[in-house]
PLY file of the C-alpha trace (Angstrom):
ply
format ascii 1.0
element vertex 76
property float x
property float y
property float z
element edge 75
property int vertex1
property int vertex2
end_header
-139.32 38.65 83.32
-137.01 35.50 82.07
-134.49 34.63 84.27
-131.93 34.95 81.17
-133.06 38.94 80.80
-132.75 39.14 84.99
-129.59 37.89 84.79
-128.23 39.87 81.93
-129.45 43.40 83.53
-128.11 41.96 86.47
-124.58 41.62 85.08
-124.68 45.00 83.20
-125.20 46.56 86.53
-128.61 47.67 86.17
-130.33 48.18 89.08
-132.81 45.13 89.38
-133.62 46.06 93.11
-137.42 46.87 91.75
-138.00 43.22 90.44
-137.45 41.91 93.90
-139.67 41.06 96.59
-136.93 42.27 99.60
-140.12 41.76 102.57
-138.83 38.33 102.19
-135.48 38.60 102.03
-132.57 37.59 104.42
-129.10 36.98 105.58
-128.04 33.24 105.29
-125.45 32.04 107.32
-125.95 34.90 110.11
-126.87 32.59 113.21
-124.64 33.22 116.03
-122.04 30.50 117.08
-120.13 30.46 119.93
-116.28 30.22 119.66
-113.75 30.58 122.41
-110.24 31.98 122.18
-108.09 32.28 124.84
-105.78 35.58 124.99
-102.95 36.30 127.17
-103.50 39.07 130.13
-101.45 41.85 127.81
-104.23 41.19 125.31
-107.20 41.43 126.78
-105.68 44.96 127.96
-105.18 46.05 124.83
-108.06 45.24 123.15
-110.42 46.93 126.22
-108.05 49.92 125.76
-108.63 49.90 122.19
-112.25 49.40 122.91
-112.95 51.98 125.23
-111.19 54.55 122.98
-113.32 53.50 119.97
-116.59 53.30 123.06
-117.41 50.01 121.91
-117.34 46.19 123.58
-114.44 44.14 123.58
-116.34 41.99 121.80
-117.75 44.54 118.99
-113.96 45.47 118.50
-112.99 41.74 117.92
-115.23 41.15 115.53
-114.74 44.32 113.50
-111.23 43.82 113.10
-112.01 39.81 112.56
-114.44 40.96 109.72
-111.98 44.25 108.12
-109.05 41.13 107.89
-111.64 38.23 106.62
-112.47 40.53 103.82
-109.24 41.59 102.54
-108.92 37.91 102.60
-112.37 37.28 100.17
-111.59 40.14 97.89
-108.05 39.14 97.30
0 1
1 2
2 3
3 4
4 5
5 6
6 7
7 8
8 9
9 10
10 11
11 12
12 13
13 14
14 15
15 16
16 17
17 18
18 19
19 20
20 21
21 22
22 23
23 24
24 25
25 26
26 27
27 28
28 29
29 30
30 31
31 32
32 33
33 34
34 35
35 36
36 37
37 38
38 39
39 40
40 41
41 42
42 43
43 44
44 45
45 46
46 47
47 48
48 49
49 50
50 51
51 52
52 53
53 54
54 55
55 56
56 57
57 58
58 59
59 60
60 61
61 62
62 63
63 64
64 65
65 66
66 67
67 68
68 69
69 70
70 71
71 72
72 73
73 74
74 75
């Protein structure tokens, strides 16, 4: 298939899923990096609070709420 007829079911929102080879595909920009925020005490109690409640890490609840806010901010 031409690009220009890929691109044109593409935008009419066909699905196009079967013209792909997926056992190849991946996430770009995914690679872990390492970033270090300090929080005061009250924080930290919070979010473990929050955490446990939900029965996730303090971590796992950081970045969920990091990525619901970063979103808003892309689909804005």
């Amino acid at each position: 298939m031409k690009a220009k007829t890929f691109d044109r079911k593409f935008d009419s929102g066909e699905n196009i899923s079967h013209h792909l080879d997926l056992s190849k595909a991946r996430r770009t920009a995914t690679d872990p990096r390492r970033v270090n925020v300090d929080f005061p005490a009250w924080m930290v109690a919070s979010l473990d609070r929050e955490a446990r409640r939900l029965g996730v890490t303090r971590q796992s609840l950081i970045k969920m709420w990091l990525a619901e806010r970063l979103s808003r901010l892309v689909s804005v």
